[in-house]
C-alpha positions, 0 to 999 in steps of 0.5 A: 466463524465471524462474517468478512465484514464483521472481521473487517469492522473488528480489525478497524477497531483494534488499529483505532485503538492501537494507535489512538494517542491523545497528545499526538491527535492534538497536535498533528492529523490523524493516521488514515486507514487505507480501506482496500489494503484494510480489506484485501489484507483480511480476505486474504488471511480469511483463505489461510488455515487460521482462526477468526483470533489469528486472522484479527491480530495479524491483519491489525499487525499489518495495518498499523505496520501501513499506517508506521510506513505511511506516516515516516512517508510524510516526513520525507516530503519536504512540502509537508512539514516545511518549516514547521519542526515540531509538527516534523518531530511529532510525526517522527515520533508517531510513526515510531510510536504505531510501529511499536505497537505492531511490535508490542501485540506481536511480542505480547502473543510471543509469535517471534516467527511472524516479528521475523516476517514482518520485519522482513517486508518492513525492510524490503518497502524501505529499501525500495521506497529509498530506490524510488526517492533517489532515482536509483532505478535504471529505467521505467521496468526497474522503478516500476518494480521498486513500485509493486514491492512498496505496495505489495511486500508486506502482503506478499509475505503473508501470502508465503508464509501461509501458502497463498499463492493462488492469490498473489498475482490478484492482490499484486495486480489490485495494489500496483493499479490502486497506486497508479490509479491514486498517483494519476488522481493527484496529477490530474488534478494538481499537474503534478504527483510523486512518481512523474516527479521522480521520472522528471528528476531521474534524466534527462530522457526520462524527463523529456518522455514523461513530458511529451506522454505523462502517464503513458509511459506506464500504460503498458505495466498498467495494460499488464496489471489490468490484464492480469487483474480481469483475469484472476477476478474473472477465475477466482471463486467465492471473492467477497463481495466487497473485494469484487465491488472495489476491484471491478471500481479500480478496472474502470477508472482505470480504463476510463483515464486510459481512455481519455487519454487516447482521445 
């Protein structure tokens, strides 16, 4: 049985291989990797009855699903690719091209039953990515609900279909924070980020209390998630420790932007 960071390492080298296309490199930025949800995403599947060969495939299959996500993410904001229609078509094309190759590894093993659950959460993370860009949620609790299942539904079908949920309020928790924790980086150093753009757009009051207390709006979803994370951290046994090193990361930046803001 390989070693966790082995597994981690193998599975990075797949989705670089996957999606290494030397036209699209050449003409747009290269796909990132999102290294928490690289490892998260293999810890979990290390804790289903799988082998080291499942574990490999369907961790890459998720990544390059993340990274097709994240890269037609890139075509829907305007300041991206504004007046450069190429660039736009190309990373059209290329968030087309990695999600095929989702497909195609999935296709090629013939395991139908996990092109179904994929497809499943593909569709969830749209659906409520489209809820969060139209400012079709009724208040804070819904958008923020529209935020766990961008984050979290790709991973939360694995945890169901391999009956992992011992782990589910962990890597629901871990997710939610890392993306508040990324939104309030962007903000505090630009004055501005996505979500608190999308509560100013959303009403009138809204806009007015995200004015008057920027992020605090969220800290009490944030309070909950710290809560809940501490807790699963504090009670889980034999967590890597890589996955303890990053999550321990996330609790304190966490608490010290929470801090400063109450001073």
């Amino acid at each position: 049985m390989m070693l966790f960071q082995e597994m981690v390492e193998m599975v990075r080298e797949e989705v670089l291989q996957k999606i290494a296309h030397p036209y699209l490199f050449k003409h747009i930025d290269n796909p990132v990797i999102d290294e928490d949800k690289l490892l998260l995403t293999v810890f979990l599947l290390k804790q289903a009855d799988l082998n080291d060969s499942q574990v490999i495939t369907y961790a890459t299959t998720k990544m390059l699903i993340q990274i097709a996500l994240d890269t037609h993410e890139l075509v829907t904001n305007d300041s991206v690719h504004k007046g450069i229609e190429k660039n736009r078509q190309l990373t059209i094309l290329a968030g087309d091209f990695y999600s095929g190759q989702y497909y195609k590894l999935l296709a090629d093993l013939e395991d139908y039953e996990m092109i179904k659950v994929f497809a499943e959460a593909i569709k969830e993370v749209n659906e409520n990515k489209m809820i969060i860009y139209q400012q079709a949620f009724a208040g804070l609790s819904e958008m923020r609900e529209a935020i766990v299942a961008v984050e979290f539904s790709i991973l939360e079908k694995l945890i169901d279909r391999f009956r992992l949920d011992y782990w589910k309020n962990f890597a629901l928790s871990f997710l939610f924070l890392n993306r508040m924790l990324q939104d309030r980086n962007t903000y505090n150093l630009t004055g501005n980020s996505f979500l608190f753009n999308r509560l100013t757009k959303h009403s009138e009051e809204l806009a007015r209390l995200a004015e008057e207390n920027k992020y605090l709006l969220f800290d009490p979803f944030i309070q909950e998630a710290t809560d809940m994370l501490t807790e699963a951290l504090t009670s889980s046994k034999n967590v890597e420790d890589s996955i303890t090193a990053r999550t321990t990361a996330i609790l304190d930046k966490i608490k010290q932007q929470m801090y400063v803001e109450e001073g």
